[in-house]
N, C-alpha and C positions, 0 to 999 in steps of 0.2 A: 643420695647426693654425693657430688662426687668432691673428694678430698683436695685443698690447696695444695700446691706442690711447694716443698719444704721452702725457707728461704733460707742462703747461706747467709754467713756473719760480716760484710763487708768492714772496713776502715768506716771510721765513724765520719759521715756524711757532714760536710760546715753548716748543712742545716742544723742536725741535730749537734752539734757543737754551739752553734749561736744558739739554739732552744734554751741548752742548759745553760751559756750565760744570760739569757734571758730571766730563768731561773734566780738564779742570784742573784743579778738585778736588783729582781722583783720582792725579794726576800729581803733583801738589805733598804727598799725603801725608795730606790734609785728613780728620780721620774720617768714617764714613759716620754720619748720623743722620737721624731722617725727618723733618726740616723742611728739609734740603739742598738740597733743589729746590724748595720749597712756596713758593707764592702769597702774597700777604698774606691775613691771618685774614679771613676775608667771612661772610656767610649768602648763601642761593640758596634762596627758599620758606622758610625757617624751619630750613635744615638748615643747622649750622656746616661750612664748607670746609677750615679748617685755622685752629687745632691742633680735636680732636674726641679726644673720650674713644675709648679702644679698649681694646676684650677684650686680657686676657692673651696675648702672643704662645708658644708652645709650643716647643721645643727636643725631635727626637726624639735619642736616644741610640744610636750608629749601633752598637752591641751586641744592640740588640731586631731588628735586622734579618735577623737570623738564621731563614729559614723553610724548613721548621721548625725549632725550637730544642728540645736539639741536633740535629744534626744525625751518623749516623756515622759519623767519620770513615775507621773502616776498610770501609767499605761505598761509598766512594767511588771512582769509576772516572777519575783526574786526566787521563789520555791523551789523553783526546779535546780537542782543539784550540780555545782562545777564543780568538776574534779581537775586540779592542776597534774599535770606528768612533768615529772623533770628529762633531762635529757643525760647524754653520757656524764659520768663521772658524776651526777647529784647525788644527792642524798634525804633522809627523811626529816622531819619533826624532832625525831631525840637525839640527831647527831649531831656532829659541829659543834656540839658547846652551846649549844645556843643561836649562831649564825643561820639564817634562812637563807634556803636556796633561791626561795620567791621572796626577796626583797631585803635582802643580809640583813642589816641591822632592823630594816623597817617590815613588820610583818605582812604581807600582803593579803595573806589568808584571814587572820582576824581586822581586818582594816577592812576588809569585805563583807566578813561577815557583823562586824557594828554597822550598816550599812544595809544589813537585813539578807543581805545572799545565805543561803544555803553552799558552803565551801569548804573541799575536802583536798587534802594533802596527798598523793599516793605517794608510794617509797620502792620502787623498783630495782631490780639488781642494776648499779651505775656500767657494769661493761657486759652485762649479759645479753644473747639478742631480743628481737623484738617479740620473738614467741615465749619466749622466757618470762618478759618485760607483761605481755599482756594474758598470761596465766594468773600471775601474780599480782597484776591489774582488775583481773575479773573479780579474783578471790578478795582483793580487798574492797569492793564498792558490794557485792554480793552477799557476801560472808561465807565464811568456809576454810576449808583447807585447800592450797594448791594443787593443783592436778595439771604435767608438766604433759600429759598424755602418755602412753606405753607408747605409742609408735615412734613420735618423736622421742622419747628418754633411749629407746632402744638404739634408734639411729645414732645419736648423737653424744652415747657412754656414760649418761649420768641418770639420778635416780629419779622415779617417776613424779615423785614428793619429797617436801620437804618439812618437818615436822615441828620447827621453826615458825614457818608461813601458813601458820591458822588464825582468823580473822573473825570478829563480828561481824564486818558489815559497815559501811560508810550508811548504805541504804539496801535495806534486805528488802523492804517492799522491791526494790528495779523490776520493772518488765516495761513493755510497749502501749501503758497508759500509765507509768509513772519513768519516764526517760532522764536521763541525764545527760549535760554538756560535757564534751573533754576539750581541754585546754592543752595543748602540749610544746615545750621547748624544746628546739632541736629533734634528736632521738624520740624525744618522746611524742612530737607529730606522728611519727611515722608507727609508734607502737596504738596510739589512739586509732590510726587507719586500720590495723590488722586486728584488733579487738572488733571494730565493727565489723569486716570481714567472717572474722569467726563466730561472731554471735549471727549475723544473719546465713550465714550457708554452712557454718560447722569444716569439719575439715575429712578429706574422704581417708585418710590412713588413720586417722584415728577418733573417728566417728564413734566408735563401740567404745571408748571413754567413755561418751555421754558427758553432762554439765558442757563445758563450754563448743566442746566439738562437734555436739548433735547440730548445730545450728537452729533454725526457725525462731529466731530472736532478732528479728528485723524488728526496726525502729525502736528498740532501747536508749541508741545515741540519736537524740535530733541535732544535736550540730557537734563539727568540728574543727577547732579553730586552730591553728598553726601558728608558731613562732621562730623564724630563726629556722626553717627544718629542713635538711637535708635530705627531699623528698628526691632527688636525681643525683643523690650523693655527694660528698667531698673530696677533691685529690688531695686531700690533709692529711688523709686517712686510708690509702689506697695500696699501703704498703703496711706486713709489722712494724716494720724496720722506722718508717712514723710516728705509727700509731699510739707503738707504745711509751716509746717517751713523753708523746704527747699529754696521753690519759696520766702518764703517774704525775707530769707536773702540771693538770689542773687539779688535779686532787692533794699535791704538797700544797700547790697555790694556796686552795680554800684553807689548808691545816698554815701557814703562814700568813693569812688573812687575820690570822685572830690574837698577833700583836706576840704578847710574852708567854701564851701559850706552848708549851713545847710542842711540835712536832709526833713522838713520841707519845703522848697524851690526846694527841688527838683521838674524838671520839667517831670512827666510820666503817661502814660496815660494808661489803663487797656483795653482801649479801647472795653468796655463791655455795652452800648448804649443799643444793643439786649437786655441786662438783666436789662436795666433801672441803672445800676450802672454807670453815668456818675459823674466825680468830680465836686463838686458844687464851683460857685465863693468865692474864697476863704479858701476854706475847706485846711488844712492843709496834707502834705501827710501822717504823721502817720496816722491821722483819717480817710482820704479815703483808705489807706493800709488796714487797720483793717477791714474797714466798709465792702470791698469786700471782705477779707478772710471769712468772718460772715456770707457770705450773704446765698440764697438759692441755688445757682450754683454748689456749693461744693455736693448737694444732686442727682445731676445729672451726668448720663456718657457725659455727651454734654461739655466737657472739658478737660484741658491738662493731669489733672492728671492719667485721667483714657487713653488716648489716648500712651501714654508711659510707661504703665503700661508694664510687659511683657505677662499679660492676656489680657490686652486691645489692646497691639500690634500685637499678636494672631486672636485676631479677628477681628483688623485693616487688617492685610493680607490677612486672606482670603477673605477680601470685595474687597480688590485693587488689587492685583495680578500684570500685569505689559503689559503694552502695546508692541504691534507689531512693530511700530511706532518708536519709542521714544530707543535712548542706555542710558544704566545706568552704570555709576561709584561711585565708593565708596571708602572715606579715613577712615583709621583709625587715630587715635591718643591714644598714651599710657604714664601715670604718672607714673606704678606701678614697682617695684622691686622683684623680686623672692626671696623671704625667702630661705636659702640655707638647712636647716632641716625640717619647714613647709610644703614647696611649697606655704602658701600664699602668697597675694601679697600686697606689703606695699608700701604707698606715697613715691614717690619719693621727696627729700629735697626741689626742686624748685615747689612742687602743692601747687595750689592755700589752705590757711589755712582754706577757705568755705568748699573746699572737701576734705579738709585729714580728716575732722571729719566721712564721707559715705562713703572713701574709705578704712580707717581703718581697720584691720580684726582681728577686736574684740573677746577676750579668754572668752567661757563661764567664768561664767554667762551670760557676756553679750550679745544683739542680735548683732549677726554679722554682718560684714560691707560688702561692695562688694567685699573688700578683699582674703574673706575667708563665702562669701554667701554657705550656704549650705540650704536642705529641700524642699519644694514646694513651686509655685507661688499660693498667696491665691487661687485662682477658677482653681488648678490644671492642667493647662496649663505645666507647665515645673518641672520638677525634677533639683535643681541648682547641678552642679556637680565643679569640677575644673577649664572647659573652659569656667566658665564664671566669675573667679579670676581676670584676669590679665583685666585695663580698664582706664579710665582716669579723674577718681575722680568722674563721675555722669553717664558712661554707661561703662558697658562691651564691650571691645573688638570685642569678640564671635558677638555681636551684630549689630557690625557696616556694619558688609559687604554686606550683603546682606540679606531680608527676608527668613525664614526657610520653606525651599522647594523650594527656587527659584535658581536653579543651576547659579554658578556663575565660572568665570576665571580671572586666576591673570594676568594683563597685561603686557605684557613685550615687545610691538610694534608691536604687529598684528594688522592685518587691522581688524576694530569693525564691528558690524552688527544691526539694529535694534530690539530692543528686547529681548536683553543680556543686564545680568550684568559682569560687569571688574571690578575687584578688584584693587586699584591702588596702594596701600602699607599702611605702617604705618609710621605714626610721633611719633618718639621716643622722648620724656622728655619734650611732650607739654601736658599740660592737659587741659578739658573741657571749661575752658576759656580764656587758652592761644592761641588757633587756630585763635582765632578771634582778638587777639592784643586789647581785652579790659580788665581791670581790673588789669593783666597783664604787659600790656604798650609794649610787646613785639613788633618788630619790622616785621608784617607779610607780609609785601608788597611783598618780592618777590615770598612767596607763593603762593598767590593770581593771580599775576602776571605769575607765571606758569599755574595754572589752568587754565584762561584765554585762553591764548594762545593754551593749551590743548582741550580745546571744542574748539575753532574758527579751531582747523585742522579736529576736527571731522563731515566732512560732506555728 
């Protein structure tokens, strides 16, 4: 695979200038409102930049998310095993202090399981890529020790194991008459897709692995359900020079989510052992923060950035494509408001003040936000047009439903089939980290709680 071509150090971009006062912000308490980040008022051709009149923003009621409603509950079969995936920048069970990634204050996983699910947590490296992601996926629902494969550790400079990532087992029985559902946020859609991938056709350079590579573990996953995921990638993220501002302040976010907390005490792990970047005793989190944004990983595609890229998700697809096996569902979630003379599309009042700085859609001069993205994806993959405006502070809309070229249907209580993807609707005035009830503090349970119940009819 062939090597990014370096990126120079430009002048710091007014994006990433209003990002980190975003930052601040956000840290100091400051509400979220959508002139937070906004330009001075200008026209550009006739068209007002800010403030602009906007369409009504919409509010869905996460009660309607019930598909189908009702649903019965005694016709449900809870056993069978969700494993939630987080997305970039999450984290496990023992971090954060306490804080959940599925449902901050409110615990998602045990509110599921009082409830009688069968519900397991994974903990994935927050910026590692998706083969990384679903090594380290297998190994914790399976039980074992990770196995990153020699072909790819080879390719890609880091060690084949990590001695760290040895596991019990979520469910050691798994195979293809005891299967499990995957749930995934963001990133972690897209790493649920490449697990079923690998367990059903294995992989040909590193097949002589063996465990997850040999493949012929078709129908282990019966369903896969999507959240938020940047399955045709994000221009959020399509650049370092982005990227990584981005990642370090959802992950200060989450360590300033937690009030008087220091910072420094925060408790998160990079989970990046493979690349020798493990936190040393003691070591403060700024300076492991730093140390791994620094390091040589950033030089490599073996990572989130490029794996949610809209070129790197390109060529994520046509590696994964989608199993025979396995049905896929997909939610959206939307922040954004229709400019009533633009058409872009602008934070809604309640987005998080992390992402009204990316979803902004910024009046020349400046570079555009996903607002009002327009131009190519660097390695000319996509031409952005208008249907990839409207999104939820860190992925386009357009993007969530399904991979491009993989026909998809909007569900409205048909019986599903394996092999298809169903589209399950959109969540109106949640954005990229309010689905998941952290940072936020929103109250997702009953969402969750539908979904759930959702996969356990689908069988």
């Amino acid at each position: 695979m062939s090597q990014p071509a370096p990126h120079r150090t430009p002048a710091r971009t007014p994006m990433l200038v209003a990002l980190s006062a975003a930052l601040l912000l956000a840290s100091c308490g400051a509400p979220s409102r959508p002139d937070a980040v906004a330009p001075p008022a200008s026209t550009v051709a006739g068209v007002p930049t800010s403030p602009e009149a906007t369409a009504t923003p919409r509010m869905t009621d996460l009660r309607d998310t019930a598909l189908p409603t009702p649903l019965n509950a005694q016709a449900l079969d809870r056993s069978t095993p969700l494993i939630l995936l987080h997305g970039v920048a999450g984290f496990g069970r023992d971090e954060a202090l306490g804080l959940r990634y599925w449902g901050g204050l409110n615990d998602v996983q045990e509110d599921l399981r009082g409830l009688g699910y069968s519900v397991f947590t994974a903990s994935m490296g927050p910026v590692s890529s998706n083969w990384d992601r679903a090594a380290e996926l297998y190994a914790q629902i399976k039980g074992g020790c990770v196995d990153y494969g020699a072909a790819h550790a080879a390719e890609h400079g880091h060690t084949r194991t990590d001695a760290a990532k040895c596991y019990p087992g979520f469910y050691p029985q798994w195979d293809a008459q005891h299967p499990v559902n995957l749930l995934g946020h963001s990133m972690g859609g897209q790493t649920a897709r490449l697990l079923v991938k690998l367990l059903d056709d294995g992989d040909t350079a590193d097949r002589a692995s063996g465990g997850l590579y040999a493949g012929g573990r078709a129908g282990w996953v019966r369903n896969v359900m999507t959240v938020s995921s940047p399955h045709n990638g994000s221009p959020a993220t399509e650049t370092l020079q982005d990227a990584i501002p981005m990642f370090k302040n959802l992950i200060l976010g989450f360590a300033g989510s937690l009030g008087a907390i220091s910072p420094e005490n925060f408790v998160y792990n990079f989970d990046l052992g493979q690349w020798g970047l493990n936190r040393a005793p003691g070591e403060s989190f700024t300076t492991y923060n730093n140390r791994m944004f620094n390091s040589g990983i950033w030089k490599t595609l073996d990572q989130a950035a490029y794996d949610v890229s809209v070129d790197g998700a390109a060529a994520f697809n046509r590696r994964v494509g989608r199993s025979a096996h396995t049905r896929y569902f997909s939610w959206e979630t939307n922040a954004t408001i229709t400019g009533l003379i633009s058409g872009w599309q602008y934070p809604t009042p309640t987005m998080n003040t992390l992402l009204q700085a990316v979803a902004y859609p910024y009046a020349w001069p400046l570079k555009p936000g996903l607002g009002n993205i327009t131009g190519r994806s660097p390695g000319g993959t996509v031409t952005y047009s208008s249907a990839w405006w409207a999104n939820d502070g860190l992925v386009p809309n357009s993007s969530m439903n399904a991979p491009t070229g993989q026909e998809s249907a909007a569900y409205t209580g048909q019986a599903t089939t394996p092999g298809h993807w169903y589209r399950l609707g959109r969540v109106n005035g949640y954005d990229h980290l309010d689905i998941t009830g952290n940072l936020s503090f929103r109250d997702v349970k009953t969402f969750y709680r539908n979904q759930a119940a959702f996969l356990a009819s689908q069988n």
